[in-house]
SEVEXVEX-544858 format. One record per atom (N, C-alpha, C): x, y, z. Coordinates in steps of 0.2 Angstrom, whole numbers, plus 5000, padded with zeros to 4 digits. Layout:
REM SEVEXVEX-544858
XYZ;...
REM end
This chain:
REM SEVEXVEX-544858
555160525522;554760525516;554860595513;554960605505;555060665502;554360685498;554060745500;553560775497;553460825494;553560815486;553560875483;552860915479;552760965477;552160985472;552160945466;551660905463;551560875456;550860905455;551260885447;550760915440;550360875440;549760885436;549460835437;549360785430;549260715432;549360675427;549060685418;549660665415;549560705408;548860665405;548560625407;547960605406;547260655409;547460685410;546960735414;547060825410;546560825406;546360895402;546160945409;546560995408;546561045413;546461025419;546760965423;546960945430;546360895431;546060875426;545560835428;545060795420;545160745424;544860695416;544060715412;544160705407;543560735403;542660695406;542860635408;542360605412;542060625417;542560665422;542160705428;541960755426;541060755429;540560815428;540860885433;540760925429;540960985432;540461005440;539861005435;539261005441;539160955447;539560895445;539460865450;540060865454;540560895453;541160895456;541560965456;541361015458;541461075457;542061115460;542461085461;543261085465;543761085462;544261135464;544761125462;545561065462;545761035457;546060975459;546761005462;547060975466;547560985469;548060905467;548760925468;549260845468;549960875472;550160845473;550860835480;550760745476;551560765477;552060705477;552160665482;551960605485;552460575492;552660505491;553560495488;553560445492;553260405482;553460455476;553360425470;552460435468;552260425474;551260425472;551160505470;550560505466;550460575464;549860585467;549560625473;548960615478;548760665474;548160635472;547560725473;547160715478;547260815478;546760815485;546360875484;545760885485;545360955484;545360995491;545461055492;545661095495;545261155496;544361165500;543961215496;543561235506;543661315503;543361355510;543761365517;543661415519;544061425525;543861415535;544161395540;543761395544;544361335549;543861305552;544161265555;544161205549;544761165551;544961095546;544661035547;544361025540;543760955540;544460915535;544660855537;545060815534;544760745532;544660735526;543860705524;544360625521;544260565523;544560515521;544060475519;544060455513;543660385510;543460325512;542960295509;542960235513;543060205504;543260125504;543260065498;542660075494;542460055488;543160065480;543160125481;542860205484;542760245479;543260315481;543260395482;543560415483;543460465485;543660545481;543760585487;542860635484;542760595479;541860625475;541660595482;541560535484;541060535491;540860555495;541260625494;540960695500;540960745496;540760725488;540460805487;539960835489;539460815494;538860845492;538860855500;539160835505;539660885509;540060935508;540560925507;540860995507;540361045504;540161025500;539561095497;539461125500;539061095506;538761125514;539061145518;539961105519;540161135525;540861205522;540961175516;541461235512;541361315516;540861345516;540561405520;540961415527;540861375532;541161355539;541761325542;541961265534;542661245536;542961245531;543561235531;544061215527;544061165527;543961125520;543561055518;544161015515;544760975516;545160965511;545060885512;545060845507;544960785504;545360745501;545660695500;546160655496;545860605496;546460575488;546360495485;546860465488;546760395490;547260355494;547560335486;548360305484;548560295480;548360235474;548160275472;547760195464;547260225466;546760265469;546060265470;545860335466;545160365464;545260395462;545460445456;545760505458;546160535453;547160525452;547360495462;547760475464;548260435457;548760425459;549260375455;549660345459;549760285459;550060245463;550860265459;551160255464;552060245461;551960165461;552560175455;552460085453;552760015461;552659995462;552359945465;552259935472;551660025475;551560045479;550959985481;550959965486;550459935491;549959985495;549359985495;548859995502;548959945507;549059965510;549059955519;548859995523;548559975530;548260015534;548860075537;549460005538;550060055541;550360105535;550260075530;550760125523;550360195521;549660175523;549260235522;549260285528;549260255532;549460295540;549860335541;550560325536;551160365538;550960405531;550660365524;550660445521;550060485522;549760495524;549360525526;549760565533;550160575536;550660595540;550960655536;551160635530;551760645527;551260735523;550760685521;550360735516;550060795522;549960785530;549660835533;550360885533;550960875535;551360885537;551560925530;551460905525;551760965517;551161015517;550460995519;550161055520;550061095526;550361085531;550461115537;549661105542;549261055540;548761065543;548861085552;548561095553;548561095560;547661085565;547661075571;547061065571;546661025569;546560965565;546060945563;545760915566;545160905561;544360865562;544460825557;544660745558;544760715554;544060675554;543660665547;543160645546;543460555541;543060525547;543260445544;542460395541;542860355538;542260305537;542660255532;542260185535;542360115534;543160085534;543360085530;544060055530;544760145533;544360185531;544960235534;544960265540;544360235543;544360255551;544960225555;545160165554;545860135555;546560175555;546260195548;546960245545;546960315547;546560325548;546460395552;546460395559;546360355566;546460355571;547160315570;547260285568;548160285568;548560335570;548360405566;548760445564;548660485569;547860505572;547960535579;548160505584;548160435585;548460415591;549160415591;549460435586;550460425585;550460525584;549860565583;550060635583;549660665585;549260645592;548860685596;548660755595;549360785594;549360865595;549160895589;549060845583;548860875577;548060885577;547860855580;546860835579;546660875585;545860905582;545560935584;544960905590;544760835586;544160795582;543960745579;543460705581;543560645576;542760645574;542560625569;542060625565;542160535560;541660485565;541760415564;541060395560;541260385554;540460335549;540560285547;540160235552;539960165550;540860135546;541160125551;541760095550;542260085559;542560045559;542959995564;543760035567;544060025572;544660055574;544659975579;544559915576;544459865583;544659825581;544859735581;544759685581;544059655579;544259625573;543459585570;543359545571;543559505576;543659435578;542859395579;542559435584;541859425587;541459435582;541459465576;541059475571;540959425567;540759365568;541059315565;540759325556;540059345555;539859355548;540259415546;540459465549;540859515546;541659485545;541959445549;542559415550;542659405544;542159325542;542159305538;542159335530;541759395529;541759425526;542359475523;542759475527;543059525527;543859455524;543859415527;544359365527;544159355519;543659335517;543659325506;543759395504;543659465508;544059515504;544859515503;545059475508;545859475508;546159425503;545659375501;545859325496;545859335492;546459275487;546359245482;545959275478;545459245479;544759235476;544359295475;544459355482;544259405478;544659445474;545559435475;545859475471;545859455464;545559395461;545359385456;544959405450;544459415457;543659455453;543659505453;544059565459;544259625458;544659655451;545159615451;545659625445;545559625438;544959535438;544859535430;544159575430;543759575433;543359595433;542859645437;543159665438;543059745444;542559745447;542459695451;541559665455;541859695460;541959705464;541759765468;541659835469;541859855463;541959915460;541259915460;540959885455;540259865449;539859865454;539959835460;539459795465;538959845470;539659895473;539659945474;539259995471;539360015465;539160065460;538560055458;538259985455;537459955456;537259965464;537359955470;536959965475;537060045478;537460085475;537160145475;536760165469;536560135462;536360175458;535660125456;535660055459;535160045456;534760025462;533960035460;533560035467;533359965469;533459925463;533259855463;533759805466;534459825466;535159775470;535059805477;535059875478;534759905484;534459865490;533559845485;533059825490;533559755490;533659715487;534059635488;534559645492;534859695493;535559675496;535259685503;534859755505;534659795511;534159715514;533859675509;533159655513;533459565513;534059555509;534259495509;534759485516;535059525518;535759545523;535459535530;535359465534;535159445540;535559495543;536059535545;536359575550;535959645548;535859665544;535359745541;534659735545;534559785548;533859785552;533259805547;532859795548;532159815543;531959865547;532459925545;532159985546;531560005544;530960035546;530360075541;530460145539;531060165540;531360235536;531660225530;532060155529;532560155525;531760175518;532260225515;532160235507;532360215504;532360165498;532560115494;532860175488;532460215489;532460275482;532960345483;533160345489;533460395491;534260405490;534460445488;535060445489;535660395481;534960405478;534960375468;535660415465;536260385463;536760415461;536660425452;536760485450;536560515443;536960485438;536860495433;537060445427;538060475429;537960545429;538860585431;539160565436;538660535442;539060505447;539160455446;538860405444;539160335441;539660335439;539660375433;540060375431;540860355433;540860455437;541360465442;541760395445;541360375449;541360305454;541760255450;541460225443;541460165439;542460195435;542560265435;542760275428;543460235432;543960275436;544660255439;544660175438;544360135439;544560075438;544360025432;544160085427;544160045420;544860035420;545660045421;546360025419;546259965427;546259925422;546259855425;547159845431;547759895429;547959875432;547959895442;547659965440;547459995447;547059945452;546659895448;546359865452;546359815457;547059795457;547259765464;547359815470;547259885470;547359915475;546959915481;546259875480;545659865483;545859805486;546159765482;546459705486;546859695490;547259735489;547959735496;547759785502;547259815500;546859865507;546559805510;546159775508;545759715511;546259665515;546659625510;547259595514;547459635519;547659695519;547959725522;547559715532;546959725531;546559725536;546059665537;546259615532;546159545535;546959515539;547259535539;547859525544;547959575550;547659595552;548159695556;547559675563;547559595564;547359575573;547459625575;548059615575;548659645581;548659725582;548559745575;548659825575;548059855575;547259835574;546959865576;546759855583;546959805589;546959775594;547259865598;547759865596;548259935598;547859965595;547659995591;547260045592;546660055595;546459985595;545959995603;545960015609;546659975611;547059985616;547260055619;547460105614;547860155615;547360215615;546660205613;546360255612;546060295618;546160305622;546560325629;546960375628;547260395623;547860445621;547460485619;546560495614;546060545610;545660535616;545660535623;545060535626;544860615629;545360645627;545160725628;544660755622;544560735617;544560725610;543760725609;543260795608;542660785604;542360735598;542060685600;541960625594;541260625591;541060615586;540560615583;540460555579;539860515582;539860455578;539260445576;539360445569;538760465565;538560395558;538060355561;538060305558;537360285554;537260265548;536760265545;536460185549;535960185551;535760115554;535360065550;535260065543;535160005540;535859985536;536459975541;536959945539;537259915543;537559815542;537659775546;538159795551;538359845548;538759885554;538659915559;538059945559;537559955565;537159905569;536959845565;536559805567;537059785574;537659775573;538259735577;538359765582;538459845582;538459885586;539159915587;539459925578;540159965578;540060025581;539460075580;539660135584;539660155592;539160095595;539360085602;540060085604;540360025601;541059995601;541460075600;541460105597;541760165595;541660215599;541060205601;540660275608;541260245613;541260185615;541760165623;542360205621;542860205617;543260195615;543460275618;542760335617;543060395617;542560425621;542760435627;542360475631;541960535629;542260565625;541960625624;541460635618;541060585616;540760565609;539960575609;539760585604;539160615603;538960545598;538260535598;538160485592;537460515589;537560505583;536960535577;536660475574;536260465573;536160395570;535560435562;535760405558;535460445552;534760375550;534260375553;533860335552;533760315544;533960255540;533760215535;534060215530;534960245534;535460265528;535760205531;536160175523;536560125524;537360135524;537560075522;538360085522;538860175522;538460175516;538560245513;537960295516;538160325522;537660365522;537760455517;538360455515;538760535516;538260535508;538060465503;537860475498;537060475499;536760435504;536160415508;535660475508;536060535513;535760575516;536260635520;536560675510;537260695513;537160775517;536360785518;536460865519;536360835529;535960765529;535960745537;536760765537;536860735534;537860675537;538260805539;537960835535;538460875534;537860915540;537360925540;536960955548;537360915553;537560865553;537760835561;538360855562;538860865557;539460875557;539360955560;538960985555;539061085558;538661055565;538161035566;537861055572;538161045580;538560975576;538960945583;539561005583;539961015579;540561055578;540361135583;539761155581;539461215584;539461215592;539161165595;539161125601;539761125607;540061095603;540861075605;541161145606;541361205599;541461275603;541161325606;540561305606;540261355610;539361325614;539561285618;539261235622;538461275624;538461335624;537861375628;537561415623;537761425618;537461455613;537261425607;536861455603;536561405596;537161465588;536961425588;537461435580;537561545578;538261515579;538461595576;538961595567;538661605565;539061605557;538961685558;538661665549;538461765546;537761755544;537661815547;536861835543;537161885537;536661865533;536461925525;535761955528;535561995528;534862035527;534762055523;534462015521;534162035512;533462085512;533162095516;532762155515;533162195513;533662235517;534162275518;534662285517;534862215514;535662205511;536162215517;536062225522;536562245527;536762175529;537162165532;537662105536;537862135542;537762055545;537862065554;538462005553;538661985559;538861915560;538661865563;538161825559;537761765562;537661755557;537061705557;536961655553;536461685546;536761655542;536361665535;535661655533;535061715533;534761695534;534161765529;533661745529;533161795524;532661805527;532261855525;531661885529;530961895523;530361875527;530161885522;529861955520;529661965514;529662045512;528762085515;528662135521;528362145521;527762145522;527562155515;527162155510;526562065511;526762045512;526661965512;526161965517;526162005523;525761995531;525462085530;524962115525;524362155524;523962135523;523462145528;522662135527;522362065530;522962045534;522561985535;522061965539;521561925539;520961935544;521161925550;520961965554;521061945562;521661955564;522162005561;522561995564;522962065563;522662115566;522762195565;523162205574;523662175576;524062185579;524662215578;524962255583;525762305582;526262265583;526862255578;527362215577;527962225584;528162185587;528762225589;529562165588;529962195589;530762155587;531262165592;531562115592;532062085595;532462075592;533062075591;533562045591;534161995594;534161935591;534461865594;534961845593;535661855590;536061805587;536261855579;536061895580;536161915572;535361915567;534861875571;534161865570;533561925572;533361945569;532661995569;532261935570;531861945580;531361895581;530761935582;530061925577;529461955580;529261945585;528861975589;528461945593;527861985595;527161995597;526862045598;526662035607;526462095607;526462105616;525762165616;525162125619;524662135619;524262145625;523962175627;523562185637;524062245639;523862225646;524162275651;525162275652;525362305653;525862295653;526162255660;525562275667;525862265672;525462225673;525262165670;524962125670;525362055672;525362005675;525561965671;525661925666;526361915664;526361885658;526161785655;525961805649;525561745647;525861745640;526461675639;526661675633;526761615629;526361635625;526061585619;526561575615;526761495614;527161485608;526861425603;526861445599;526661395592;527261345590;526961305585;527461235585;527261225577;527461205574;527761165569;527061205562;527261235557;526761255551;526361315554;526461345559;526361375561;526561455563;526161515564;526561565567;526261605572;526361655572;525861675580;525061725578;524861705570;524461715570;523761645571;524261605573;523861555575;523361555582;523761605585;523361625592;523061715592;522661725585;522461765588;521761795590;521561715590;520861735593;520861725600;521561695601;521561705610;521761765613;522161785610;522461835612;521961885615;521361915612;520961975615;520661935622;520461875622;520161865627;520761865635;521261835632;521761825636;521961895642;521961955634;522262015637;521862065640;520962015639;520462085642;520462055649;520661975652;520661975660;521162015662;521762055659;522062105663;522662085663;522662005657;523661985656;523862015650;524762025650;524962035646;525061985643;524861985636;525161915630;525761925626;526161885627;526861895622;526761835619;526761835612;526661785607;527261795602;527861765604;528561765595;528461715591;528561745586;528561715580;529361665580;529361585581;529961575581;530361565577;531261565577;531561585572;531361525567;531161545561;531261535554;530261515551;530061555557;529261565555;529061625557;528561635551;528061685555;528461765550;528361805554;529061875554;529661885555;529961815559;530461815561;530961815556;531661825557;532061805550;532061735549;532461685545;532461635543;532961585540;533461585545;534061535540;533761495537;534361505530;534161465525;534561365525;534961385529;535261315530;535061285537;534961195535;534261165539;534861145544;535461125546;536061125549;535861165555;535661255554;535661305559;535161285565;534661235563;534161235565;534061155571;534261185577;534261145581;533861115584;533561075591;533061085596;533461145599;534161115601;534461165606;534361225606;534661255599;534561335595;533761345598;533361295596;532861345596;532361355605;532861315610;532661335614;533061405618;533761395616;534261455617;533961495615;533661505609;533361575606;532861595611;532261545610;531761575617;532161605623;532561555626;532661575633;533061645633;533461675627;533761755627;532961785626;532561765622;531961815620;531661815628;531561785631;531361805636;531661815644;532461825641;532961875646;532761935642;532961955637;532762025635;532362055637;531662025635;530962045641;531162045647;531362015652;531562005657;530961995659;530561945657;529861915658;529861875665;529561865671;529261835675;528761815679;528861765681;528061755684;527761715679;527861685674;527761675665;527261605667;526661605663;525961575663;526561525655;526661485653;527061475645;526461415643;525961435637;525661405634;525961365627;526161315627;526361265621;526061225616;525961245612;525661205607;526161165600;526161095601;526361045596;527361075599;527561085594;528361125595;528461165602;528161205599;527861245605;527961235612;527561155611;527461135620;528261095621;528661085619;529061045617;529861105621;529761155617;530161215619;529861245625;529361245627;529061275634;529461225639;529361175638;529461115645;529961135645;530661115641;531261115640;531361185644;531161245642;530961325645;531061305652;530661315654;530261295663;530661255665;530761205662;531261135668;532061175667;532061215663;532861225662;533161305669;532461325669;532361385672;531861415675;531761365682;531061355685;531061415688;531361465691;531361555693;530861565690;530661585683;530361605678;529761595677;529661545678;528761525677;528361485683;527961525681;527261525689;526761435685;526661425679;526261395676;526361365669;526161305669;526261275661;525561245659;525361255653;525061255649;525161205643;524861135641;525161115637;524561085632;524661085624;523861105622;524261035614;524060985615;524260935609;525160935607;525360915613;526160915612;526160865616;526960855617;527160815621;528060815620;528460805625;529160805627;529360745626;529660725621;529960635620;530560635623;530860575625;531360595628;531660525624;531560485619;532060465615;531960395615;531560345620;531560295623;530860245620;530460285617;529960255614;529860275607;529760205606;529760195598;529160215594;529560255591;529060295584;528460255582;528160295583;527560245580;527460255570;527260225567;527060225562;526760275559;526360305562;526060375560;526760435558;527260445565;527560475566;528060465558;528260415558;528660395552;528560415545;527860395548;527660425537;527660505537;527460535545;527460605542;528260645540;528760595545;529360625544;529660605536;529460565533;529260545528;529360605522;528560605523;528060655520;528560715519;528460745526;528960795526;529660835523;529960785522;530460765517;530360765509;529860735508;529760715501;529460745496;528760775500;528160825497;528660875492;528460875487;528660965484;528661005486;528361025487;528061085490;527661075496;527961085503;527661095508;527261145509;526761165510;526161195509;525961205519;525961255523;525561235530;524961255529;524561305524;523861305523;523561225525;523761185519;523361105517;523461075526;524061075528;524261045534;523461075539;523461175539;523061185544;522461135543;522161145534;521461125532;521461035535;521861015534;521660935534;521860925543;522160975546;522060955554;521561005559;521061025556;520561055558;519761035559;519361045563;518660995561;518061065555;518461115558;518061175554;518561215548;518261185545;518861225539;518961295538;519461325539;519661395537;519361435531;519461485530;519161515525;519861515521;519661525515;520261535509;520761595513;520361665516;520861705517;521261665524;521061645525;521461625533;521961585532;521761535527;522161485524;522861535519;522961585517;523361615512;523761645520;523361665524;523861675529;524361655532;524161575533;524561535536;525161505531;525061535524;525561525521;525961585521;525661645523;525961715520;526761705524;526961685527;527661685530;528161655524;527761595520;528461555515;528461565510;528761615505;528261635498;528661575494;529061555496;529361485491;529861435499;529961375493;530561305496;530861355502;531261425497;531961455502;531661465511;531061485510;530861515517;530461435521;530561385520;530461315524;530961275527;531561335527;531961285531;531861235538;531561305541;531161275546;530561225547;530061245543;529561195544;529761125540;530061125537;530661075535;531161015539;531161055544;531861015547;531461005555;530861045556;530761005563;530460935563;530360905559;529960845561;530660805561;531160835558;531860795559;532060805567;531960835569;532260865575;531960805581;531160805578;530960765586;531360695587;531560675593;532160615595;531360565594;531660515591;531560455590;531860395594;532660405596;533060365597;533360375604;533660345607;534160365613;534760395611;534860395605;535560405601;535460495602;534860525601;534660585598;535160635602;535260685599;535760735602;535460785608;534560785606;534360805612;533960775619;534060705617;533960645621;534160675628;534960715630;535160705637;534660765640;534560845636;534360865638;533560885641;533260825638;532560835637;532360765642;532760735645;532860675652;532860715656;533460785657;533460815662;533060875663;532560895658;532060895659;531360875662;531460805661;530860745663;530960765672;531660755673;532060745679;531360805683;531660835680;531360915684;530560895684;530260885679;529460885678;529360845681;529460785683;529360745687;529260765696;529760815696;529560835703;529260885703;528760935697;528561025695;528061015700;528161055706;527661055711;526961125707;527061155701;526761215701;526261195696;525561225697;524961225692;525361195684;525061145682;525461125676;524461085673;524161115668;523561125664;523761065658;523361035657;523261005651;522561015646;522561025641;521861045638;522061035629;521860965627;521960935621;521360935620;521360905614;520660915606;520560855607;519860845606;519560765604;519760725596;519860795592;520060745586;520760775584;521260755585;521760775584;522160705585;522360685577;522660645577;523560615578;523760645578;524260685582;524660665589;524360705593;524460695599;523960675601;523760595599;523160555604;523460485604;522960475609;523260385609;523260365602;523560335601;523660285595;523960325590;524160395590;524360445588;525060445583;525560505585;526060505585;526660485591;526560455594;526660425601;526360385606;526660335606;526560295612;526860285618;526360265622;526660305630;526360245635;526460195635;526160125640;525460125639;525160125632;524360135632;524060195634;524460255636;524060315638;523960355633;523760405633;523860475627;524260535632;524760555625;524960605628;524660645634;524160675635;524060715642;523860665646;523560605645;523560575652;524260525655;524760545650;525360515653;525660595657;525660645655;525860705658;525460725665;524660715666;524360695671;524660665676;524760605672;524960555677;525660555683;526260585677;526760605678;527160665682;526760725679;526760785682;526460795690;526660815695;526360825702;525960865701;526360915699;525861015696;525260985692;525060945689;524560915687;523960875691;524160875696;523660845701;523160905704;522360875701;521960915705;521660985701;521960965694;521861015689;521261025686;521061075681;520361055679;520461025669;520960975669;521260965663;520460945660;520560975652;520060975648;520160935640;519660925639;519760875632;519260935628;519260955624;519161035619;518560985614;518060985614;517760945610;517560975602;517560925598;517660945591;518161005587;518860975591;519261035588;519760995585;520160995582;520860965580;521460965580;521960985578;522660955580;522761035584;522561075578;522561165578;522061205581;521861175589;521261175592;521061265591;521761305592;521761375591;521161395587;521361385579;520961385573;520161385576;519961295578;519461275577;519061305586;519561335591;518961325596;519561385602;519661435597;520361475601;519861505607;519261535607;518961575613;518961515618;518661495616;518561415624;519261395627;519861385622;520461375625;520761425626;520561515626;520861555630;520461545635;519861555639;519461545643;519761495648;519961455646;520161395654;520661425654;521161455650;521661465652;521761535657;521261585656;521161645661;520861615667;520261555668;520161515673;520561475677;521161445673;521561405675;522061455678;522361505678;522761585680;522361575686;521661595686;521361635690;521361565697;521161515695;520961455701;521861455705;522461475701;523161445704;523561515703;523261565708;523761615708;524461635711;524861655707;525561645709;525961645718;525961635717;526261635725;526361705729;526661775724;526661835726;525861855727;525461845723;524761875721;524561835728;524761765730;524261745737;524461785742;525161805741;525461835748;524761905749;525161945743;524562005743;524161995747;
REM end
């Protein structure tokens, strides 16, 4: 193949046609010659190599609002298959699955890429595992969405369906009339072909996430999408792709066969689940295929997830990608300190200014700081020193001025209290991208905060989030703690289906304007706050920027067995299921939430009487229901649930204290 640098086509005003919005496409166009086609490809950010292929009719726009998010961390480069696009076909070039294979070969090879993470979806996933099974040593990586590397023989509704893309009949309607283009471009942009296609398709599951509204393409993106195949003659290249892959038995059979050759190979398979292609079970099919694979399932996104829900699709990609090089630790980029202006190396993130945590009621405690990762973590430290430690963690709209009516009580039986603010609440600093924020990250971060303490013996009281990172804490590194505490939480492990409640909040959470944790405190409490107390619980977000965190954890909790911290939080149950040691339950009577019928279902039990029942260290305890308090039992009843907790210490003292 010959491949040289090309201009770009004289239809296109400064490298790019007057039709594409700048704002919506904000990239520089690139072209290379191979082989007579004139490719464009965009080329933005440096880092490890993201090789981004398209899925049918559209092009290399349907990972703009990716690369935005990953341009920072990778080198993002993207291309037009030929006719597609900004591309140009040479005259009487053909799509095929094999024709595309080799050029794509041709074009890594004139940009010298090396290592990559080839990112695929629907029709290019083919084209793209081709080319790492024939050049192993190029690929870093694979990143599969909602697309096939198999035989579609057994699929018989999809067989079928895919055999009239090969025909006659569709290259007809294609040609004269650009209905798959149109088809396409109506069911991303309008919400009414949307609800018909999602609710009329017997293989599409009736998801209760799916958003009908989500993921609405702007009048510039229609645009984009619809504009390339107004020249009518480009558009049999849709058609020969189709045929191309209603014949290729044989050849995606071998690449079934051979994928064997990628099984060293970190895989990511990231599938929106209201798509017949998840109903069928293509990303399982793709899991077998590659030992090494991770799967993300992006709840209520369709065919198109990258348009669905493109900052999930670009979080799974950095958070998997983070994992895979550095499996023990949570995310390292660059921080900015914006207090300060100063730069560390870690992740980017903001603090809030001072000034924001003066005068609040109840909460005339001495600050102290850690640092984690490039992150400044608060935390205070209260009582005796040589006391026992007793450490309070807060969970979800919350910070650690949520405990501090417990606190005095806690520290006048003679414990010390360490209470952090976790990363991206409270005092602590605050990555601004929702990507950083993992379960994983934020159990990591705990577990260094409490190596640098060199904390033992540890009482870990958990509330909502909180109790969530405790468990996972203690099961991971049972040395460390004498005692668990768990107070309207609970530890899912992936295998029981969301309840309704759960769904709307994750919902909610996502959609609201303005997430406000004052309104949260006020409507989950039975005694209302005072206005000051209420300004408090907001004083940590002075705007949107500062909620990345209380933003992304309701994304976080597993719903699925798919979930990325499904393995870890199993092998956690593993351990809790045998925790011989004092393990306290003490929930609220009205907290709707974590109660039966709640946010969780658990064989007709509630949260703590499945942990009761569950937990050995729970046997024999004096586990308590908090009457008249709410979700925020701290808020509405913190002196009585410091109280059993200095009772509950004092009834189960640690094993050295018995020696004594």
């Amino acid at each position: 193949m010959t491949v040289t640098q090309f201009a770009p086509p004289s239809s296109m005003a400064g490298g790019r046609p007057s039709w594409l919005d700048q704002r919506e496409f904000p990239f520089a166009s690139h072209f290379l010659e191979i082989e007579g086609n004139q490719i464009h490809y965009i080329d933005e950010g440096n880092g490890p190599v993201l090789l981004f292929l398209h899925g049918m009719p559209l092009w290399s726009f349907q990972y703009r609002n990716i690369i935005k998010r990953l341009r920072d961390q990778f080198r993002c480069v993207a291309l037009d298959y030929p006719g597609f696009g900004l591309s140009v076909a040479a005259s009487g070039f053909r799509n095929t699955l094999l024709g595309n294979t080799r050029l794509l070969e041709a074009f890594i090879r004139k940009l010298s890429l090396e290592e990559i993470i080839l990112v695929l979806h629907d029709i290019s996933t083919p084209v793209g595992i081709g080319v790492a099974e024939r050049n192993p040593h190029w690929i870093k990586g694979l990143v599969l969405a909602n697309g096939f590397a198999f035989p579609l023989d057994e699929y018989r509704s999809i067989n079928l369906f895919v055999d009239f893309l090969g025909s006659k009949m569709f290259e007809l309607l294609a040609v004269h009339f650009d209905f798959f283009t149109r088809y396409t471009v109506e069911f991303l942009s309008s919400r009414f072909i949307r609800f018909v296609a999602i609710h009329a398709d017997p293989l599409v599951p009736r998801h209760p996430t799916t958003n009908i509204g989500r993921g609405q393409l702007s009048r510039a993106a229609r645009r984009a999408y619809l504009q390339p195949f107004k020249d009518r003659s480009r558009r049999h290249h849709q058609a020969d792709f189709f045929r191309s892959v209603a014949a290729a038995h044989d050849q995606l059979l071998q690449l079934e066969q051979q994928s064997n050759k990628l099984a060293h190979l970190p895989v990511l398979v990231v599938f929106g689940d209201a798509d017949a292609t998840y109903k069928v079970g293509w990303h399982q099919r793709l899991a077998r295929m590659f030992p090494k694979h991770q799967i993300d399932t992006i709840k209520g996104a369709h065919h198109f997830p990258q348009e669905y829900a493109p900052e999930y699709f670009a979080a799974a990609i950095n958070r998997w990608w983070r994992e895979v090089e550095q499996p023990y630790l949570p995310t390292m980029s660059k921080v900015a300190n914006t207090s300060t202006g100063k730069e560390n190396a870690m992740i980017e993130a903001i603090r809030t200014p001072e000034e924001r945590f003066t005068n609040l009621p109840g909460y005339a405690f001495t600050p102290h700081y850690v640092e984690i990762d490039g992150l400044r973590v608060h935390y205070l430290d209260e009582g005796s020193r040589d006391g026992e430690p007793v450490l309070l963690l807060h969970g979800n709209l919350s910070w650690s001025y949520l405990y501090r009516k417990m606190i005095p009580v806690i520290a006048n039986a003679g414990y010390r209290v360490i209470v952090p603010d976790l990363v991206g609440f409270g005092k602590s600093d605050k990555p601004i991208r929702r990507e950083d924020y993992t379960f994983r990250s934020h159990v990591a971060w705990m577990r260094r905060f409490i190596e640098i303490l060199d904390l033992r013996n540890i009482t870990v009281v958990g509330h909502d989030w909180g109790g969530l990172i405790a468990q996972r804490l203690a099961a991971e590194d049972q040395s460390r703690f004498a005692r668990i505490v768990a107070t309207n939480t609970f530890l899912p492990n992936g295998y029981v289906s969301p309840t309704k409640q759960l769904l709307e909040w994750k919902r909610f959470s996502q959609e609201v304007p303005e997430l406000m944790p004052s309104e949260m405190v006020k409507k989950l409490t039975v005694q209302e706050p005072s206005p000051e107390v209420l300004v408090a619980y907001d004083a940590p977000f002075p705007d949107e920027e500062y909620k990345a965190g209380p933003r992304t954890f309701p994304l976080l909790i597993p719903t699925s067995s798919d979930d990325p911290s499904v393995p870890a939080n199993l092998a956690a149950w593993n351990v809790l299921k045998r925790w011989q040691k004092p393990f306290l339950t003490a929930f609220s009577d009205s907290d709707p939430v974590f109660s039966k019928g709640g946010s969780i279902s658990l064989e007709g039990l509630g949260p703590e009487e499945y942990l009761q029942r569950e937990i050995p260290g729970a046997k024999s305890q004096p586990h308590t229901t908090i009457a008249k308090a709410g979700h925020f039992l701290q808020e509405d009843k913190g002196s009585e649930l410091a109280q059993l907790i200095v009772d509950f210490i004092a009834k189960n003292p640690a094993a050295s204290a018995r020696a004594a």
